[in-house]
Backbone bond lengths (Angstrom), bond angles and torsions (degrees), N, CA, C in turn:
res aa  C-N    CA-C-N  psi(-1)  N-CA   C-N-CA  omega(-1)  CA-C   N-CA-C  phi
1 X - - - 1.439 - - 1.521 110.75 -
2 X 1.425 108.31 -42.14 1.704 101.03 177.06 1.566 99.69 -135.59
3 X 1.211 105.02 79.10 1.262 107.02 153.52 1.397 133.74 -63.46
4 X 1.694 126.35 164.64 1.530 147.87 155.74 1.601 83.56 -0.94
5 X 1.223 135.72 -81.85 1.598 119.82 -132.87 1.783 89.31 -62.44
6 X 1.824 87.80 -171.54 1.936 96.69 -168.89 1.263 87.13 -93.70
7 X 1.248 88.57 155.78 1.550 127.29 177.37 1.619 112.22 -71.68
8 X 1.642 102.69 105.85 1.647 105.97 174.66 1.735 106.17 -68.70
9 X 1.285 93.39 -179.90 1.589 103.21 172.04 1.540 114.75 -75.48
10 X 1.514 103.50 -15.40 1.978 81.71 176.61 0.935 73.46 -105.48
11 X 1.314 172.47 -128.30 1.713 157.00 -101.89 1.282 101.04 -16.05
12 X 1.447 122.66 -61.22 1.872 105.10 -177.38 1.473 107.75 -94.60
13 X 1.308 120.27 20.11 1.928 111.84 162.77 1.725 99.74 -82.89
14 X 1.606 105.44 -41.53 1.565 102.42 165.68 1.358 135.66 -66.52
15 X 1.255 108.97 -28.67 1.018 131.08 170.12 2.020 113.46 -46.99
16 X 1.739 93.16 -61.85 1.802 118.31 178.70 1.476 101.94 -70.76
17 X 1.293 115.65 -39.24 1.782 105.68 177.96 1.724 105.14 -57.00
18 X 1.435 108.14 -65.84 1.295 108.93 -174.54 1.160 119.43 -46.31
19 X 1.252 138.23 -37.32 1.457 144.54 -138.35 2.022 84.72 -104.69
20 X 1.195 118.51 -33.06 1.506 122.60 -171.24 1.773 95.50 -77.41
21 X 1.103 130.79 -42.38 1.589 132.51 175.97 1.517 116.88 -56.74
22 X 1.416 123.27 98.72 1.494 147.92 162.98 2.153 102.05 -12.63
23 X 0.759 115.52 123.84 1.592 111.95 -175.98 1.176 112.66 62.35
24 X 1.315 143.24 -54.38 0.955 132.60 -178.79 1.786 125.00 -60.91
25 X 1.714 104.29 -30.36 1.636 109.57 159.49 1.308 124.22 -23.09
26 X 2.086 103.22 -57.65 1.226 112.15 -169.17 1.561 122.20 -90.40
27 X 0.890 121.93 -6.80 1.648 122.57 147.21 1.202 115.63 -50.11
28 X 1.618 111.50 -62.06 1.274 116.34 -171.31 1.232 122.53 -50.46
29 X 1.756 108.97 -47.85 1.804 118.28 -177.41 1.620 92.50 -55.56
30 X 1.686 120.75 -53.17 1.733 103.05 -141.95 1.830 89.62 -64.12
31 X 1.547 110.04 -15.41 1.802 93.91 -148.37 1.685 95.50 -82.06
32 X 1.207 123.26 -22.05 1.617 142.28 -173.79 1.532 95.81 -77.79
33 X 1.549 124.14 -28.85 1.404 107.06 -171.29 1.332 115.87 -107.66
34 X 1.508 117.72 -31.69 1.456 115.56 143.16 1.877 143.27 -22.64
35 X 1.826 88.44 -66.86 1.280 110.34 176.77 1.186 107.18 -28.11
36 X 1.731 113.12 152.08 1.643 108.96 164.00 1.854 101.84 -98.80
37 X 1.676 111.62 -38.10 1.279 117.41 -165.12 1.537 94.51 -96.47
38 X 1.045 128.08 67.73 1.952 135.10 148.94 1.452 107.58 -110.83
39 X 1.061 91.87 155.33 1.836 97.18 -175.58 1.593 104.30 -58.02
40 X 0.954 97.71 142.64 1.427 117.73 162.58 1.900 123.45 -39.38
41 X 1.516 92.18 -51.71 1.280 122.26 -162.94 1.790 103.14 -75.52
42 X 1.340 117.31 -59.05 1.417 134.74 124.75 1.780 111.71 9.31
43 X 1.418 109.20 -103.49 1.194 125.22 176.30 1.464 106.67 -22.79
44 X 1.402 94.76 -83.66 1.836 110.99 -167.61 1.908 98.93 -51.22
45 X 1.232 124.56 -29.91 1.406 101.09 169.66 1.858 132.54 -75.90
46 X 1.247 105.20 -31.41 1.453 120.94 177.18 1.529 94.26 -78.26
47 X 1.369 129.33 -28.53 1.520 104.18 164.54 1.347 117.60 -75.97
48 X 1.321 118.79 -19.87 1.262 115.36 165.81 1.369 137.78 -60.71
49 X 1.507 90.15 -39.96 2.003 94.42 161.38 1.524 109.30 -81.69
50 X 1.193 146.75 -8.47 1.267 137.46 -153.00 2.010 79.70 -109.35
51 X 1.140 141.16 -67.58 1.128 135.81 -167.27 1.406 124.30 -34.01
52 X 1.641 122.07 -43.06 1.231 124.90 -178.39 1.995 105.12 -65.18
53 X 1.254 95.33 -37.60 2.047 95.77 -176.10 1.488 108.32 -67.43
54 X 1.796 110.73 -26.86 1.506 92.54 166.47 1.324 133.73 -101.71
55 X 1.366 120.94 18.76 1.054 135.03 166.77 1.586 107.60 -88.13
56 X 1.431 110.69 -34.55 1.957 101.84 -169.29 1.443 87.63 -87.60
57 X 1.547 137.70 -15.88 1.146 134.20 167.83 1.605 138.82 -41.49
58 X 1.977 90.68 -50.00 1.360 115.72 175.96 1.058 93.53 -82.29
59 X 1.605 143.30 -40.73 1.339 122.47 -162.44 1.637 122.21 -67.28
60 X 1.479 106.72 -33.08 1.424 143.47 166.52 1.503 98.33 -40.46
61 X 1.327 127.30 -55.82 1.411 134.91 -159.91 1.260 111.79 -74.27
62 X 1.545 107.73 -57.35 1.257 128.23 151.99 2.193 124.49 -7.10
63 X 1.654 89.54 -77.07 1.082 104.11 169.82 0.965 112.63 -53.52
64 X 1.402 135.45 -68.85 1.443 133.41 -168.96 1.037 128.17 -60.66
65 X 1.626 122.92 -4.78 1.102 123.26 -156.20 1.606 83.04 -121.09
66 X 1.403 138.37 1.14 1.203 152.23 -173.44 1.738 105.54 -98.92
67 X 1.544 82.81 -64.70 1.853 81.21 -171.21 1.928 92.09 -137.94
68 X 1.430 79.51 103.86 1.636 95.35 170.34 1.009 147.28 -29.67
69 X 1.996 78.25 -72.51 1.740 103.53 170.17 1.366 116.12 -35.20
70 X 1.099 135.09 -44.02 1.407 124.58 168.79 1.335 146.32 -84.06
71 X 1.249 100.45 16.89 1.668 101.17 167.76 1.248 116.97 -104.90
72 X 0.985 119.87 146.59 1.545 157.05 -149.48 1.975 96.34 -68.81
């Protein structure tokens, strides 16, 4: 779907539709981050949104695994 060549302007309207659809987002990220032949440009952005959730993720773990009493 998004291969090596550059990314037209509806390539990332499909791109933003998909990524806005509940379950279907996360197919899309693992299949975009897997891939070897997705754009480059592509890649390095969906790691860009995916990096900040695993950082408040670990930090999350962190805490809880610090002071108990407060997790849910």
């Amino acid at each position: 779907m998004f291969t090596n060549r550059d990314m037209q302007i509806g390539d990332w309207w499909l791109f933003f539709i998909l990524i806005a659809i509940p379950l279907v987002n996360i197919f899309v990220i693992i299949n975009i981050i897997l891939s070897s032949t997705v754009n480059r440009s592509l890649k390095n952005y969906v790691l860009a949104i995916i990096l900040p959730f695993i950082i408040i993720l670990g930090f999350e773990l962190i805490f809880i695994s610090i002071f108990p009493v407060f997790s849910i």
